[in-house]
ROSETI-592317 format. One record per residue (C-alpha): residue in three letters; x, y, z. Coordinates in steps of 0.25 Angstrom, whole numbers, always signed. Example, Ala and Ser with C-alpha at 12.3 -4.5 7.8 and 13.67 -1.06 7.14 Angstrom:
! ROSETI-592317
[ALA, [+49, -18, +31]]
[SER, [+55, -4, +29]]
! end
This chain:
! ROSETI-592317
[UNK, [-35, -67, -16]]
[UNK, [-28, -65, -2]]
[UNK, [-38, -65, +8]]
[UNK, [-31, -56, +21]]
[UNK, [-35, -57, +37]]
[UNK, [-35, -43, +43]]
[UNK, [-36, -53, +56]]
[UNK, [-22, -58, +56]]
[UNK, [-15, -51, +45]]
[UNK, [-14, -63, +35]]
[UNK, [-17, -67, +22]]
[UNK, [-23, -81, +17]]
[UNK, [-19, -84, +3]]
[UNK, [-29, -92, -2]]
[UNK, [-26, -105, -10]]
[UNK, [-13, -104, +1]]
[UNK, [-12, -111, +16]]
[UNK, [-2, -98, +18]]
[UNK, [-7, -86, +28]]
[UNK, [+3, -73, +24]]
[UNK, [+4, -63, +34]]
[UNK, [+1, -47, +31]]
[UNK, [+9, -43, +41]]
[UNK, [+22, -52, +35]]
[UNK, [+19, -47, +22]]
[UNK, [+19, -34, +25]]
[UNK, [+32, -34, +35]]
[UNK, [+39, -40, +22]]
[UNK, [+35, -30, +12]]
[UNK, [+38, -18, +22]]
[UNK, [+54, -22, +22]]
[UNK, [+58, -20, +8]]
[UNK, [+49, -7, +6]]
[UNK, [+57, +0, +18]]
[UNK, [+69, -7, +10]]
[UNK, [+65, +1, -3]]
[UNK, [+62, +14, +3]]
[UNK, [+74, +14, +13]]
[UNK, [+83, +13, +0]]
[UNK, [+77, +26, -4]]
[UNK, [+80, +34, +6]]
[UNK, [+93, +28, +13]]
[UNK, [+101, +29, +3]]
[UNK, [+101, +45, +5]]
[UNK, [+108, +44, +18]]
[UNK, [+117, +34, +12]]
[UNK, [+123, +41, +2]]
[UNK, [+134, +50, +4]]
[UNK, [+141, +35, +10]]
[UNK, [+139, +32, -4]]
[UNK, [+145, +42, -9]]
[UNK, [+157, +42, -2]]
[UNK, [+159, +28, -2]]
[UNK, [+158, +24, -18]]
[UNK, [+161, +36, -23]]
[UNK, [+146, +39, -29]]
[UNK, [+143, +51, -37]]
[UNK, [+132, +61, -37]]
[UNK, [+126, +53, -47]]
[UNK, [+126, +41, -42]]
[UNK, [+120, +46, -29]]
[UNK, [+109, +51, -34]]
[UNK, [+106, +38, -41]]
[UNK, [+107, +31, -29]]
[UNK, [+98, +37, -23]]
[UNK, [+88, +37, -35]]
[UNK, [+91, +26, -44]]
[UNK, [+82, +18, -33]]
[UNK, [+71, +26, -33]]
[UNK, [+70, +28, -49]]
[UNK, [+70, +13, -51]]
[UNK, [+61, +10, -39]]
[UNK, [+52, +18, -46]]
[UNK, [+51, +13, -59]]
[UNK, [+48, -1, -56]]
[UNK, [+39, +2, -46]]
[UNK, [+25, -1, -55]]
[UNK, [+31, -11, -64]]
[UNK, [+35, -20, -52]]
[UNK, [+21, -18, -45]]
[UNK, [+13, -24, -57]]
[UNK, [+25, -35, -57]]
[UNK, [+21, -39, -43]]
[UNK, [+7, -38, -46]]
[UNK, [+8, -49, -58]]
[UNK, [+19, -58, -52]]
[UNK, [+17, -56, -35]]
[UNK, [+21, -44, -28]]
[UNK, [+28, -53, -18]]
[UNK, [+37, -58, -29]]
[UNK, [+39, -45, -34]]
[UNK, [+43, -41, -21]]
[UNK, [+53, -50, -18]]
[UNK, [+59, -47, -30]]
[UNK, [+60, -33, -29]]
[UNK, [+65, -34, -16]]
[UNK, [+76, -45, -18]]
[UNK, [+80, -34, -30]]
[UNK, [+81, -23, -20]]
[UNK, [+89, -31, -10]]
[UNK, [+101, -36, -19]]
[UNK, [+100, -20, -24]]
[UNK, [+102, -16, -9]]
[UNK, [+113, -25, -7]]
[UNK, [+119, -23, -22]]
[UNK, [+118, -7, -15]]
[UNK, [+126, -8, -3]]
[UNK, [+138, -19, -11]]
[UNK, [+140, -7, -22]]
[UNK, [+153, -2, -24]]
[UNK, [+150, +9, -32]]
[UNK, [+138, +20, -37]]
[UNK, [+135, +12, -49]]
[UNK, [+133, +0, -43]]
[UNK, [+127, +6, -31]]
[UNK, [+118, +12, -39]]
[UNK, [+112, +1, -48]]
[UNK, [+109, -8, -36]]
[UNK, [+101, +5, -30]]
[UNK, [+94, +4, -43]]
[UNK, [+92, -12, -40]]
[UNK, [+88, -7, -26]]
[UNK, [+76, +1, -34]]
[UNK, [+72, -8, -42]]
[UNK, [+69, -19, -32]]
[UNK, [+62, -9, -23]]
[UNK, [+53, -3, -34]]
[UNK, [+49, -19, -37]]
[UNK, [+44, -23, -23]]
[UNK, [+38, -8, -19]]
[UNK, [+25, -10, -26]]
[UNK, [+25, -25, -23]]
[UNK, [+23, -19, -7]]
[UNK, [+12, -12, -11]]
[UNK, [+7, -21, -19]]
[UNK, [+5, -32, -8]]
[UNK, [+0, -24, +2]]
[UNK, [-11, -22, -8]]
[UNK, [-12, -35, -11]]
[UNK, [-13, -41, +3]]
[UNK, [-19, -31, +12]]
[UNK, [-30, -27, +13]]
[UNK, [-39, -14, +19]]
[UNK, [-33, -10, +33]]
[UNK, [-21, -21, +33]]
[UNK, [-18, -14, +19]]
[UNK, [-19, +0, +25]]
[UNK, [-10, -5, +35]]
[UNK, [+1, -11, +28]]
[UNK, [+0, +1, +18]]
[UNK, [+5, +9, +32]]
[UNK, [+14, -1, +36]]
[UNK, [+19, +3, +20]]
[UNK, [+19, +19, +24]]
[UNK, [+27, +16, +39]]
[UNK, [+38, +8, +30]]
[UNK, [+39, +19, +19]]
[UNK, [+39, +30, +31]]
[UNK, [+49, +22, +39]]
[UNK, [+58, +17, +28]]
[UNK, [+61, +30, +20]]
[UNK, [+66, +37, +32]]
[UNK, [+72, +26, +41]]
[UNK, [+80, +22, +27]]
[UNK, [+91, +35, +28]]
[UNK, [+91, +32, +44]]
[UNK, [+95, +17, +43]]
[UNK, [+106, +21, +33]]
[UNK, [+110, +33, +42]]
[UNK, [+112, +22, +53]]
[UNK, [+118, +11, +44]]
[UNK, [+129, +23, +39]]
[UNK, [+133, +28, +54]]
[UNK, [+133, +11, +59]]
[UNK, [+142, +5, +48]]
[UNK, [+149, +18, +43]]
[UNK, [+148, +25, +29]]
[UNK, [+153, +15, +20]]
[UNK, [+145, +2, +24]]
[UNK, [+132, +9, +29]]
[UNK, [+128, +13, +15]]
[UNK, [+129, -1, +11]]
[UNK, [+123, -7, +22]]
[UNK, [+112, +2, +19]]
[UNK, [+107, -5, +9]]
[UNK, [+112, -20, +12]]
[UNK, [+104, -20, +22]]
[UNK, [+93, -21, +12]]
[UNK, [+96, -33, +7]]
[UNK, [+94, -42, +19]]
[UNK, [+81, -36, +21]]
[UNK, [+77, -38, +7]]
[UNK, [+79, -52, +9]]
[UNK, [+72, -53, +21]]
[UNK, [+61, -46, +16]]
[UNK, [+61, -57, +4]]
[UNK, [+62, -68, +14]]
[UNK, [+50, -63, +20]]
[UNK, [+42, -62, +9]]
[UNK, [+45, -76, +2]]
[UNK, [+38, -80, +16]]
[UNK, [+28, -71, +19]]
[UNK, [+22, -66, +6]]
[UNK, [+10, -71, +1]]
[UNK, [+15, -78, -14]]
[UNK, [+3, -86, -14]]
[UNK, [-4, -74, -21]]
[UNK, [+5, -70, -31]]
[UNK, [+6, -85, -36]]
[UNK, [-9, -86, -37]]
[UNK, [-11, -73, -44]]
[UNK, [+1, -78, -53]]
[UNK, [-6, -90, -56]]
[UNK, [-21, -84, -59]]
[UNK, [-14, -75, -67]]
[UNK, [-8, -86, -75]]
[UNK, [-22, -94, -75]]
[UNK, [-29, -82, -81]]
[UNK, [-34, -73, -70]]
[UNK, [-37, -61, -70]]
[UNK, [-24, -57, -73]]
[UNK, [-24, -65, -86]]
[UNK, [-14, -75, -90]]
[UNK, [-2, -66, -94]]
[UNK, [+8, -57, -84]]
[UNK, [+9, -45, -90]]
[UNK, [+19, -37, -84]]
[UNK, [+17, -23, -95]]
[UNK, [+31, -21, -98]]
[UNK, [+29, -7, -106]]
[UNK, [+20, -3, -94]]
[UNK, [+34, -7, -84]]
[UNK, [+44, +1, -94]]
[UNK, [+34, +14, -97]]
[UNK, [+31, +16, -81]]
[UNK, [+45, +13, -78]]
[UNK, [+52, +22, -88]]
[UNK, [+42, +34, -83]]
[UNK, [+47, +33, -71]]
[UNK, [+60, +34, -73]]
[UNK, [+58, +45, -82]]
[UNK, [+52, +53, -71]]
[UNK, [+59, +50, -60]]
[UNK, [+76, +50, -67]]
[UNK, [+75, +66, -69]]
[UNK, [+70, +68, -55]]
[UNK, [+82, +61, -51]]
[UNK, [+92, +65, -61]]
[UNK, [+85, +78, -57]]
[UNK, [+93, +83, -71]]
[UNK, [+86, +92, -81]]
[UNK, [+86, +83, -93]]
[UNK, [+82, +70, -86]]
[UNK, [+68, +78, -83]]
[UNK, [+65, +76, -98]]
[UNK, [+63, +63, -96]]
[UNK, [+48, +66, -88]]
[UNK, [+43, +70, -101]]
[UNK, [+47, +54, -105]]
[UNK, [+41, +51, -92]]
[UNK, [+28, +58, -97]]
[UNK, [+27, +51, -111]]
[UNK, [+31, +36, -104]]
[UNK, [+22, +38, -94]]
[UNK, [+12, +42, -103]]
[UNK, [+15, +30, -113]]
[UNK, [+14, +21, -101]]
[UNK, [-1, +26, -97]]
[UNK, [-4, +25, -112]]
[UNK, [+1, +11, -112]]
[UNK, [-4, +3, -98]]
[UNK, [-20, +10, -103]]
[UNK, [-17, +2, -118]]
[UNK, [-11, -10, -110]]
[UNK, [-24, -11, -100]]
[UNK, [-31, -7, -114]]
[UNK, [-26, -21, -120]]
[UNK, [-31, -31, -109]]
[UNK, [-16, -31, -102]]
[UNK, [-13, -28, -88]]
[UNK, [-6, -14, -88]]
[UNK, [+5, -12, -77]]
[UNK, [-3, -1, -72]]
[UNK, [-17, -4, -73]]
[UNK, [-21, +13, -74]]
[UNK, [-34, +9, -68]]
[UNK, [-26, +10, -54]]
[UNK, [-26, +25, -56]]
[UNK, [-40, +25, -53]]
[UNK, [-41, +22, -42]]
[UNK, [-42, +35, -34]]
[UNK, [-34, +33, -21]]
[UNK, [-25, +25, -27]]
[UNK, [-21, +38, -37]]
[UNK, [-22, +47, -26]]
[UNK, [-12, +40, -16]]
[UNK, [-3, +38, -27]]
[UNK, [-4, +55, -30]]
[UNK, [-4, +59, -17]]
[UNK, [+8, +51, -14]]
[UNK, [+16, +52, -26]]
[UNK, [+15, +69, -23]]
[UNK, [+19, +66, -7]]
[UNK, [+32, +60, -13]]
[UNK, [+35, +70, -20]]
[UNK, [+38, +78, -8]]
[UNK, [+38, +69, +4]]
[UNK, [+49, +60, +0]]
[UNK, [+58, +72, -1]]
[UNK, [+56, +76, +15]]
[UNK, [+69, +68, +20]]
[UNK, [+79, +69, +8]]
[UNK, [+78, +86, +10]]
[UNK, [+79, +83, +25]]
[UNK, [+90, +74, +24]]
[UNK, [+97, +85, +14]]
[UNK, [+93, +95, +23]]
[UNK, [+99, +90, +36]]
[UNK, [+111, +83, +31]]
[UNK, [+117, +90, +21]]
[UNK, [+111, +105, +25]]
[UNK, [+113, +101, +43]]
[UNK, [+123, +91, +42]]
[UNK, [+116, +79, +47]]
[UNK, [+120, +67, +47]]
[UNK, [+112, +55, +38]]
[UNK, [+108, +49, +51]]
[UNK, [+102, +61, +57]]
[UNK, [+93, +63, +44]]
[UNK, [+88, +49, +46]]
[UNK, [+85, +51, +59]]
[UNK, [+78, +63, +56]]
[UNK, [+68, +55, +48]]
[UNK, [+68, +44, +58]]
[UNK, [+54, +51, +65]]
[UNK, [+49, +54, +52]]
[UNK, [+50, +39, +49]]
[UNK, [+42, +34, +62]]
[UNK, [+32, +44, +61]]
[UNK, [+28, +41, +50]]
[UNK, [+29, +24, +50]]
[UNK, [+19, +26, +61]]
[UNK, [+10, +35, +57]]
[UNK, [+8, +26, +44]]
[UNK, [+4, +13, +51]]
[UNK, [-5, +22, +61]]
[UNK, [-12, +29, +47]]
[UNK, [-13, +14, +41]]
[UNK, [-25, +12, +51]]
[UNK, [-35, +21, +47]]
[UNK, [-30, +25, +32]]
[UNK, [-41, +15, +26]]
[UNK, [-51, +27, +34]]
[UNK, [-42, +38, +34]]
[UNK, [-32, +38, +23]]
[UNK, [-33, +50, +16]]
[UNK, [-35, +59, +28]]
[UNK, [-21, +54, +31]]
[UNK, [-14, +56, +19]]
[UNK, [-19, +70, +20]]
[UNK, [-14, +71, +34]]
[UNK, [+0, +65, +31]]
[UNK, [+3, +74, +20]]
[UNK, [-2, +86, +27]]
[UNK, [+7, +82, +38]]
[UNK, [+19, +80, +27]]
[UNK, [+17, +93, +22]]
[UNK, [+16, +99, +35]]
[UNK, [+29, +92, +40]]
[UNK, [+38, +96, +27]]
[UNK, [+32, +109, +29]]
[UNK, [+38, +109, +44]]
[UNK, [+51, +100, +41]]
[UNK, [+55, +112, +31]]
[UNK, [+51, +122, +41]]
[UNK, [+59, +115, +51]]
[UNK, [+72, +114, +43]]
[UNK, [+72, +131, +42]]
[UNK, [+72, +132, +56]]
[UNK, [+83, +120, +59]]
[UNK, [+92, +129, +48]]
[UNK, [+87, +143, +53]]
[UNK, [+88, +141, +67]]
[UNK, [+99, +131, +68]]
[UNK, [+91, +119, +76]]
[UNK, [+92, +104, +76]]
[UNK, [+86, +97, +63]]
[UNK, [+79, +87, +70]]
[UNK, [+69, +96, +73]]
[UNK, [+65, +91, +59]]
[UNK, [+59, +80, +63]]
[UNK, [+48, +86, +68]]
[UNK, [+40, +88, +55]]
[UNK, [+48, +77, +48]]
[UNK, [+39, +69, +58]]
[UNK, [+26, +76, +53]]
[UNK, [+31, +71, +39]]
[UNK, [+32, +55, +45]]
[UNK, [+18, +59, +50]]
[UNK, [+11, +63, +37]]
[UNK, [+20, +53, +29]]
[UNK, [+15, +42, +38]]
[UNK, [+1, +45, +35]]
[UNK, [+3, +48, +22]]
[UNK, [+12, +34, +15]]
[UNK, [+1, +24, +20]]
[UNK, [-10, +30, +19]]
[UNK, [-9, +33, +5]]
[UNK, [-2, +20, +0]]
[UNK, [-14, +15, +6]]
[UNK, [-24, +23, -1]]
[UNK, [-19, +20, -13]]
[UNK, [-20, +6, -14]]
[UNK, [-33, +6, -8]]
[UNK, [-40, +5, -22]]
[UNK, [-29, -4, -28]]
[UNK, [-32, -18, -33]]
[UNK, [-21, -27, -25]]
[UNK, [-18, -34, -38]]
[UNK, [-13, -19, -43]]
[UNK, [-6, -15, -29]]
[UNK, [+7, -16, -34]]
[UNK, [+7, -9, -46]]
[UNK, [-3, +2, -40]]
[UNK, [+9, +3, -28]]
[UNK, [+21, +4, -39]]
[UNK, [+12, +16, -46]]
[UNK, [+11, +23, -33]]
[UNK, [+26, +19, -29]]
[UNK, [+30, +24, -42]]
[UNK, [+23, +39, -42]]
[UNK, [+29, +39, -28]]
[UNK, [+44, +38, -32]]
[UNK, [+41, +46, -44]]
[UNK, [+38, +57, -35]]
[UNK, [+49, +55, -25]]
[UNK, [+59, +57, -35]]
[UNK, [+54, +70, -39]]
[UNK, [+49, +75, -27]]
[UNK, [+64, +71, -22]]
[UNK, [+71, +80, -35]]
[UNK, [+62, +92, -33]]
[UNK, [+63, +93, -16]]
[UNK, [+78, +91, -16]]
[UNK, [+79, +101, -30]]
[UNK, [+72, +110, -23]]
[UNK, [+81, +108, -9]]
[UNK, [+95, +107, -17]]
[UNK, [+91, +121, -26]]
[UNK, [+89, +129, -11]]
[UNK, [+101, +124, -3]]
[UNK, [+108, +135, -7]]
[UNK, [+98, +144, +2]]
[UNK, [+99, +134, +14]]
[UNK, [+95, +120, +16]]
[UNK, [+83, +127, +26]]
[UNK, [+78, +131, +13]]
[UNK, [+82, +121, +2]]
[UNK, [+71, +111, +11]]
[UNK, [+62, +120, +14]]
[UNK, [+60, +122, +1]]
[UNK, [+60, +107, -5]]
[UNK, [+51, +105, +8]]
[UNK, [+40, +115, +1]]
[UNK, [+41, +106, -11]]
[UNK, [+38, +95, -3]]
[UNK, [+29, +102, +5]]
[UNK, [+21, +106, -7]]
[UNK, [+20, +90, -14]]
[UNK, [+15, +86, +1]]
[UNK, [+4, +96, +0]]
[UNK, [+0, +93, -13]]
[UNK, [+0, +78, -11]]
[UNK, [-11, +85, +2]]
[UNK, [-18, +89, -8]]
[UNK, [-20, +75, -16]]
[UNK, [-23, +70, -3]]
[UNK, [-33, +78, +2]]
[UNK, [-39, +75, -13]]
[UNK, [-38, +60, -12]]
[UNK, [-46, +63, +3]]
[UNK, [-57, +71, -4]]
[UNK, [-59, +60, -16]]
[UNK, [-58, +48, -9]]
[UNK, [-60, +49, +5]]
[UNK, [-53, +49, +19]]
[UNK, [-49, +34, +17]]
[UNK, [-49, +21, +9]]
[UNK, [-61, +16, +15]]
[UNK, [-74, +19, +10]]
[UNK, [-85, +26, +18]]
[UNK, [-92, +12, +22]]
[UNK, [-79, +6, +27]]
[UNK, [-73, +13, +37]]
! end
């Protein structure tokens, strides 16, 4: 096993003259994440360029914006068991090398189709390396430098969702239409090999060839690799099956949830019988039993069914309803972003004591803030003032965001073995975009059913929905607080 200094932020393999730096580590695994979650959100800003310049149709639009997220998803566990067998650094270079070549293979397309299966490539990579992220920071932090790196994690997430539509905005007005979209996703490519170039140098392979090798002289983890390749298609044919009618969002895909239900089902059934037999399930169940680990993943999967929506109905609402310009609704979130980047490192210091009291704080602040934002907009509309006045309780939101996104990821690893930290990070990643893309089909059904009545209305309304999936994701935390304490520490340790 590693053996890790708090004193000087390194790690000393043993068996190995090599000393790796958590810091390094950590710097290289933050790049492609703000990568994978700018693709998310830049490409909305992007859009009508790309439309106008080769000739997209509705259709393809709405598979360029969620052909990613769909195919993200479904490989996000598979590919955290893969890490956790082969070496998550391995993993991780693959997947990001994938998502490079799709960013370039993005901004070199000449039409929709090919435009949208390299955005489909773009996912696929994304959703193999997420969970190998996690799953290092599991494996090679630990205690407080943990905590802190999992805040590092929550500032990135925070910082890179909103700054993605900015940095596009800017690209678009510097180059012009034309050569901005593309530009906005080249430029992934030579950070993807940078980031690929760091981590050859600075990861720490010693340990995965180790593990590799006890596992072939049989370990613990016996003599074969097994990989569960029913376990893979089942979980990953689920989630497509829930996820495709939330973005279809038409009335005969929904049938496919009751295939959801019965794959799901068949893919519980077998992981228990696979385990049952002496193998090594994809998903060993037992993770679930671990309390904190099941109520982070809840109470976050609930707060993404709402909070993920706040800047899409913003952006609706100010663009197409005020007339702003895609750069102004980047700018708009650009508070948001730094608010909430800051106050998830300062929350990484004392979550080990005082998680749980945060998580409740930050969501509290959340509901409040979306609770104000659509208060806010009423009175832009109804008496004609500026919409920047949004940013004030959009910055509530950064606030309770930032307390929120570190605190919990943190909380739900505390429990998790770091042989399991990448497949127990894919479970959670994947509940989380599972609820993104329903929580995104039900706010903006909601604000697309009331612009008739006034854009004023149509989002305060799909702000009540969010409103009301903040406040229930409250009430999990206040839950979470009562059963298991104020923070990860026990009574004896803080």
């Amino acid at each position: 096993m590693s053996r890790l200094s708090s004193e000087n932020n390194l790690i000393r393999i043993k068996e190995s003259p090599r000393v790796f730096n958590r810091v390094k580590i950590l710097l290289t695994l933050m790049i492609p994440l703000a990568m994978a979650l700018m693709a998310i959100s830049s490409i909305n800003v992007a859009l009508p360029t790309i439309e106008s310049a080769i000739g997209a149709s509705d259709a393809s639009m709405q598979w360029m914006l969620s052909g990613y997220a769909l195919v993200f998803g479904m490989v996000l566990v598979a590919a955290g068991r893969i890490g956790d067998l082969l070496g998550r650094g391995t993993v991780w270079i693959i997947g990001v090398t994938i998502f490079s070549l799709g960013s370039l293979a993005c901004g070199l397309a000449e039409s929709p189709q090919l435009l949208n299966i390299a955005r489909l490539v773009q996912g696929f990579g994304a959703g193999v390396y997420n969970p190998q992220t996690i799953g290092m920071i599991q494996q090679y932090f630990r205690g407080q430098a943990r905590a802190k790196a999992f805040s590092v994690f929550g500032l990135v997430i925070s910082a890179s969702v909103t700054a993605g539509p900015l940095l596009t905005g800017l690209i678009i007005r510097m180059v012009g239409a034309d050569t901005g979209w593309r530009a906005s996703f080249i430029w992934n490519f030579p950070l993807g090999l940078i980031g690929v170039a760091l981590a050859l140098r600075w990861f720490p392979f010693e340990t995965e060839r180790r593990r590799r090798r006890t596992r072939h002289e049989g370990g613990s983890m016996g003599t074969r690799l097994d990989l569960d390749p029913v376990a893979i298609v089942l979980l990953a044919a689920a989630v497509l099956c829930i996820m495709l009618p939330f973005i279809l969002k038409t009335g005969p895909a929904f049938g496919l949830l009751a295939l959801a239900a019965v794959l799901l089902a068949a893919w519980l059934r077998w992981e228990r019988s696979y385990k049952a037999r002496g193998r090594q399930p994809m998903v060993d169940l037992s993770i679930f039993r671990h309390r904190s680990f099941t109520h982070a993943t809840a109470i976050s999967g609930m707060q993404f069914l709402g909070g993920t929506s706040v800047f899409v109905l913003v952006a609706l609402f100010i663009q197409n309803g005020m007339g702003a310009s895609a750069l102004a609704t980047g700018m708009l979130g650009f508070p948001n972003a730094v608010i909430s980047a800051t106050t998830s490192i300062l929350t990484g210091r004392v979550v080990l004591a005082k998680g749980r009291n945060i998580v409740i704080l930050g969501l509290s602040c959340m509901t409040a803030g979306v609770i104000l934002t659509a208060g806010t907009a009423h009175v832009v509309i109804s008496h004609h003032i500026s919409f920047w006045w949004l940013i004030l309780p959009l910055s509530l939101i950064g606030f309770g965001n930032g307390c929120m996104t570190g605190c919990n990821q943190t909380l739900s690893m505390v429990e998790i073995p770091p042989a399991e930290g990448g497949v127990a990070g894919g479970v959670k990643s994947t509940v989380e975009r599972i609820a993104t893309a329903i929580g995104n089909a039900i706010t903006t059904a909601i604000f697309y059913s009331l612009v008739s009545r006034g854009w004023a209305t149509a989002l305060m309304s799909a702000y009540a929905a969010i409103a009301l999936f903040i406040a229930i994701s409250t009430a999990l935390a206040v839950f979470d607080r009562v059963s298991l304490g104020r923070g990860a520490l026990k009574p004896g340790q803080r």
